[in-house]
N, C-alpha and C positions, 0 to 999 in steps of 0.2 A: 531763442528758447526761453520760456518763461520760466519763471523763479521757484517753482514746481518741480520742473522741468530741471533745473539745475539741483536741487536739494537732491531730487532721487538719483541723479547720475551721480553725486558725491558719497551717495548712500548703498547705491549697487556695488561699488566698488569694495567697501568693505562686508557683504553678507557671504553666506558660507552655502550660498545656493544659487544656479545660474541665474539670470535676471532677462530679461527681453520686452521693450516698450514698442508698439508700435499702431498703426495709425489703421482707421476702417478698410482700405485696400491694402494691406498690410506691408506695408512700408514699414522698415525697423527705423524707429527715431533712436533708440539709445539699445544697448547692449553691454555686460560685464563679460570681463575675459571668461570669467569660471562657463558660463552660456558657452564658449566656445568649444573651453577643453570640453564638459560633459556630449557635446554634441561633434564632437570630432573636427573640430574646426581651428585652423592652425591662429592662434592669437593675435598676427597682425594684421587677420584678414579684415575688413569690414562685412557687419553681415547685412544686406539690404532691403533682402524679403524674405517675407516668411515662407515664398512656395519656393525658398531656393536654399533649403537647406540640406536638400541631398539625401539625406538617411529619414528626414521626418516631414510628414507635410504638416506640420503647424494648422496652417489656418484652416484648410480642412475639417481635422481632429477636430479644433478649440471648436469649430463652426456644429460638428457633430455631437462636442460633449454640452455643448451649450444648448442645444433641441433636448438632447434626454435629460439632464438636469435643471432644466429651469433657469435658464440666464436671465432672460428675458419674462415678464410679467405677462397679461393674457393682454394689455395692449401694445406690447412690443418697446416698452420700456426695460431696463436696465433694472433687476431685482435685488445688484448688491452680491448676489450667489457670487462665490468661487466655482468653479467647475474644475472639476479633475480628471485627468486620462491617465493611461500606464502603457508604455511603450517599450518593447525590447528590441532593443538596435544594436546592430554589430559596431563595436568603435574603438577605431585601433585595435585588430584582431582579433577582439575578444566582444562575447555578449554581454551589453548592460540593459540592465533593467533603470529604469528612465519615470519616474513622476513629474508630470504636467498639473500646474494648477493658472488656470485664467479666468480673468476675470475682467470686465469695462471699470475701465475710474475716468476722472474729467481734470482736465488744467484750471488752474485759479485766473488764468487770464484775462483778460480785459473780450479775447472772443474764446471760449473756454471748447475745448477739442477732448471730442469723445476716441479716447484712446484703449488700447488694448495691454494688460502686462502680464505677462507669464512668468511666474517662477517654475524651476528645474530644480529637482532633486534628484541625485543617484540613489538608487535602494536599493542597489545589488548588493553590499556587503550586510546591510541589516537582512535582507531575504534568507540570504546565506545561512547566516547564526540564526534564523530563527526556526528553519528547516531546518540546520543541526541542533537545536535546541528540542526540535519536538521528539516526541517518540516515536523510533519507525512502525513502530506496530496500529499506531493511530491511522498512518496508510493504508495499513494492508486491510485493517479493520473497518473502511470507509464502506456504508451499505443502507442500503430501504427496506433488505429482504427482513420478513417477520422473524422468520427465524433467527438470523446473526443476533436481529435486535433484541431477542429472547433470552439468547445466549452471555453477551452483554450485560444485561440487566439482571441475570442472576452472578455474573462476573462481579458488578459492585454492591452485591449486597454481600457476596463469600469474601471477599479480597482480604478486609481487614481480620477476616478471622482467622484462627491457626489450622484450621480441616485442611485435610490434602483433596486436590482436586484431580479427576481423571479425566480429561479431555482425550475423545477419540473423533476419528475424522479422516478421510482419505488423503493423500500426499500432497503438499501445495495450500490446503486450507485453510491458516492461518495458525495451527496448532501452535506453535514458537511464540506468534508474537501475543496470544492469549494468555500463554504464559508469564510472559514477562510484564501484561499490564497488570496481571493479576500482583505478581513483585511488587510493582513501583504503586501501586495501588493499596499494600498492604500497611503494617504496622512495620515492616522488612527491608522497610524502600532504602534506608541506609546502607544495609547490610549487602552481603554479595549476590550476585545472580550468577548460579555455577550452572552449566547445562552439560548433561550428558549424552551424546546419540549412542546408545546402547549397542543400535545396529551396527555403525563404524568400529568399534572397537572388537578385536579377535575375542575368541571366548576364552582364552587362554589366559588375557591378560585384562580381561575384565573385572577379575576381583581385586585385584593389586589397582587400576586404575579408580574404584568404587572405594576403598578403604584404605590403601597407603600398604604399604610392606618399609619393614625395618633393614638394614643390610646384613648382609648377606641369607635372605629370607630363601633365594634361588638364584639358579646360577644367572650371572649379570645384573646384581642387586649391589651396586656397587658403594651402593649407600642409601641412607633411606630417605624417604618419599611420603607427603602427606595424599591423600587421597580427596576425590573428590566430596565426601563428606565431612571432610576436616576442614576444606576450603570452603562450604558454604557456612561455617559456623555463624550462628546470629542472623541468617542471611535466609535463601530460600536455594532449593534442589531441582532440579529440571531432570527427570528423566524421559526423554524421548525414546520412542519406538524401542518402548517399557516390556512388550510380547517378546520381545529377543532374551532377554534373560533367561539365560538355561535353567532349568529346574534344579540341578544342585545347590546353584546360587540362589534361590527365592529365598530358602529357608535362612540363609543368614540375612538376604536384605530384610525381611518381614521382621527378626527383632528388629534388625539396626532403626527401624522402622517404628516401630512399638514405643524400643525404651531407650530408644536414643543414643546407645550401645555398639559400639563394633571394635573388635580386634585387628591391627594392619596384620597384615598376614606376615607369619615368622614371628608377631607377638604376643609375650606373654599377658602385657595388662592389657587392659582394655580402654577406651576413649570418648570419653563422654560428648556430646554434641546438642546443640539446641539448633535446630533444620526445620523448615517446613518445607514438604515436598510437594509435589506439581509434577505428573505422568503424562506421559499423551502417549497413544497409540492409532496406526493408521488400520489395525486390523479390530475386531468386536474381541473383547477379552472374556465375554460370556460364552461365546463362542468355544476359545481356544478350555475354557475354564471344562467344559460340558465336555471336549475331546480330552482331556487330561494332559492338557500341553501347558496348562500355567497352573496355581495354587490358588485356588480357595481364596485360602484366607489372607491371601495379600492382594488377592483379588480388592475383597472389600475391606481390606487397610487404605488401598489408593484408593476407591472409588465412594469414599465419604460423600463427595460431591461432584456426582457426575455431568459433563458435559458432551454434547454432540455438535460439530459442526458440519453444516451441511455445504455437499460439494457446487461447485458455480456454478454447474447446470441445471440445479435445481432454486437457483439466484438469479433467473432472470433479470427482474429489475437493479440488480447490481452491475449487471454487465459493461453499458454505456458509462456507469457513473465510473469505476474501474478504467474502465479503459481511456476515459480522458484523462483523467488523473494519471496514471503511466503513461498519456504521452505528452504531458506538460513537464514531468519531471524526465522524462529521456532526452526531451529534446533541449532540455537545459543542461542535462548532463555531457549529453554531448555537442554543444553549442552553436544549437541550432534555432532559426525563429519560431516561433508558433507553428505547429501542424495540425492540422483540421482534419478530422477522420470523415471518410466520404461517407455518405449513404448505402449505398453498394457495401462498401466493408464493413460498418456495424451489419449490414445482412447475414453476411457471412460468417462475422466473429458471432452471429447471435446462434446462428445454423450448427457451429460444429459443437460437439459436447465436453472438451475440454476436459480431458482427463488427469492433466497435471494443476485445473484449477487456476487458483488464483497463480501463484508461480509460473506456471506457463504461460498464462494471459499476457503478465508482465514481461517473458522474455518474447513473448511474441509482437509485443507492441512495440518493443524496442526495435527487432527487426524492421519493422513498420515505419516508425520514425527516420531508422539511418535508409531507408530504403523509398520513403517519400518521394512525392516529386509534385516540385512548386510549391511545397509546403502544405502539399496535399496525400492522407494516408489513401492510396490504390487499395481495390483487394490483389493486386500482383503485385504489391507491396508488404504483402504478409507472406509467413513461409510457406512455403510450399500444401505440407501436409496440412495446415487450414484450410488450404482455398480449398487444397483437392477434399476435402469432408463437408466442411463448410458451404462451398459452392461462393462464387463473386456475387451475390445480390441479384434480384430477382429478373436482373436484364442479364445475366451471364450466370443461368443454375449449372449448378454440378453435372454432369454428363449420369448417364441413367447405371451404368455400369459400377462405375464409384459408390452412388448413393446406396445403390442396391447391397454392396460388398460390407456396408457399415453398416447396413441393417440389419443382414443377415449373422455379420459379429455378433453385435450387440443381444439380437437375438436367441445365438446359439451362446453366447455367456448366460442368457437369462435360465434358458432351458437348462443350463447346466447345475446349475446353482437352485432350482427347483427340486431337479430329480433327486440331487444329491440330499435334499431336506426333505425328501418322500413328501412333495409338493406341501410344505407347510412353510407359507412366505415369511411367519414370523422371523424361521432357522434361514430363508434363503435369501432374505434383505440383510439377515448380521451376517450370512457368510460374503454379502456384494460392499458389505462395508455402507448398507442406503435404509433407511426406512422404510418401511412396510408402506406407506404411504407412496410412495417414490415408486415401490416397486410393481402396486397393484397399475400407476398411471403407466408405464412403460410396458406392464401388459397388456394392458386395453391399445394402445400407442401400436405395438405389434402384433395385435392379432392374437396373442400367449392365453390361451382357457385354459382352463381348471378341468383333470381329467372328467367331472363329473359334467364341461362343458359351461362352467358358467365361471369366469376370470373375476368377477367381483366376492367372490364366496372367500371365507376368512379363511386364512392361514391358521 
């Protein structure tokens, strides 16, 4: 061994990263234990080649990360490049995430040997923290579509201000987590993020859970209780599926609203609060406002700054990006290697119209992942009620019966929601919960005219 040769074997022993030397037919000249543990290999093995390491093929990889990065110079010399790969291998019954870095170096010797060395790092626990360190919402929010991006970008110009913002959008669409960037986004970001589902909570015990009650306010009031406005203090308010508020209650939330003001129920003072609130609803509140099922003017207390997000079937180019992203983080979650979504099944997920959105997508992919095979997503690997709407890609279409039965839904919803708006698309895209826009193309789509026989004519 040359004196090279010897310094770095003295040297590998103490770094805090696996180490591996070895020679052009990839012979291992030298190895540190850590090499071993990271690579699952019991420590007093020796290790001898690189194509005998069982969970990884080394020389391979290094052979392949060194063609796409430039190892090598345009005459086939030696450029000095490090090359890196990322590898997740099962080891010791759990999945690790595994950084490769190689690179050619030469011996000082008297006949000097173009050798090979890799260092190994584990990066699974910084991966970890750093995916719990992001915001979930930066997930859900990943997108190309014009729209999201529209949406977004009037997100950070409101965020830091105090305007309350009304985000509406069908079920699944990211309303929650637009909320909360808007939070962490604001001048707030300290302060709490209280979120209310309006809809969950009975009607009964919705004011008391909105404002606090004092004890014995009503029977089982066994003491008192701050409310969910007392808890956001300093902080920001999330009211979700904000159309559920009975109308008796509007009028007290619209001061509380105002001047920042409310009574727990049972009390005599009142409670002062510094809040910024943030609404979302899955149904159109201009809608319910024009039927007399919500209030005016807490209408436009909440809807300072309104927002729309548009449902995933009208996010095509979102679809793919989505769905890889869910199935890199499920198949990590449930500790599995890499899964590759076929062709055929983005056919399919692209086919069906996705009416739970983005949430559905995601539990649908998951299906998909624990249901793979070979590390490959099937479309008989997605649930049922996809394929059957969706169809398995264009070598296995939906059966003519299926397709026909989704059409003719979809269609007798359109019609329904037309007639009911005395054919004016403006009132029948807010009562479908879609844009006028949205609704003119799923007419032309279905064949749906305008009594006067012309489907393009304005609502």
């Amino acid at each position: 061994m040359s004196d090279s040769l010897e310094v770095l074997q003295t040297l590998a022993a103490q770094l805090d990263e696996g180490l591996i030397l070895s020679d052009d037919n990839g012979h291992i000249r030298l190895h540190n234990v850590l090499a071993c543990e990271m690579l699952g290999v019991a420590p007093d093995v020796q290790l001898n080649n690189l194509r005998e390491l069982g969970h990884v093929h080394l020389a391979r990889n290094a052979v392949r990360a060194a063609i796409e990065q430039g190892e090598l110079d345009a005459a086939g010399r030696p450029s000095g490049r490090f090359v890196h790969f990322i590898e997740r291998l099962r080891i010791g019954g759990e999945w690790r995430t595994l950084q490769f870095r190689s690179g050619l170096v030469y011996t000082d010797g008297r006949r000097p040997d173009r050798l090979r060395l890799t260092l190994i790092q584990d990066q699974t626990d910084a991966l970890e923290q750093a995916e719990a360190a992001r915001p979930p919402q930066d997930q859900a929010l990943l997108t190309r579509d014009e729209g999201v991006q529209a949406v977004l970008e009037r997100l950070r110009q409101v965020a830091p201000s105090q305007a309350a913002v009304l985000i509406q959008g069908e079920y699944g669409t990211g309303k929650t987590q637009l909320a909360r960037l808007i939070h962490q986004r604001s001048h707030r970001t300290d302060g709490p993020f209280v979120e209310v589902n309006c809809a969950a909570i009975p009607e009964t015990l919705l004011e008391s859970e909105l404002f606090g009650h004092v004890k014995g306010a009503f029977t089982g009031a066994s003491r008192s209780r701050k409310g969910r406005f007392a808890l956001a203090h300093k902080g920001t308010l999330f009211l979700d599926e904000i159309s559920e508020i009975p109308l008796h209650l509007q009028a007290k939330l619209l001061r509380a609203l105002q001047d920042q003001v409310f009574e727990p129920v049972g009390a005599d003072e009142s409670v002062q609060v510094d809040i910024r609130v943030v609404a979302a609803s899955n149904q159109d509140l201009k809608v319910l406002v024009q039927r007399g099922d919500f209030r005016a003017d807490l209408f436009y207390r909440l809807a300072v700054i309104p927002m729309a997000v548009p449902p995933l079937r009208d996010r095509p180019a979102d679809l793919r990006l989505l769905a890889e992203h869910f199935a890199a983080r499920m198949a990590a979650r449930h500790g599995r290697g890499p899964v590759r979504i076929a062709p055929d099944t983005l056919r399919a997920l692209r086919a069906y119209p996705w009416p739970g959105n983005v949430r559905e997508l995601e539990n649908a992919i998951e299906h998909g992942v624990i249901c793979a095979q070979d590390g490959v997503m099937l479309p008989a690997s997605l649930p049922p009620d996809v394929v059957d709407q969706g169809g398995q890609g264009d070598d296995h279409p939906v059966s003519p019966p299926l397709a026909s039965r989704a059409q003719r839904d979809e269609r007798a919803a359109l019609t329904d929601a037309l007639t009911a708006a005395g054919w004016n698309r403006q009132l029948a895209a807010a009562r479908l919960g879609i844009n006028r826009t949205t609704l003119w193309r799923r007419m032309r789509r279905l064949g749906i005219a305008m009594p006067d026989g012309d489907p393009a004519e304005a609502g």
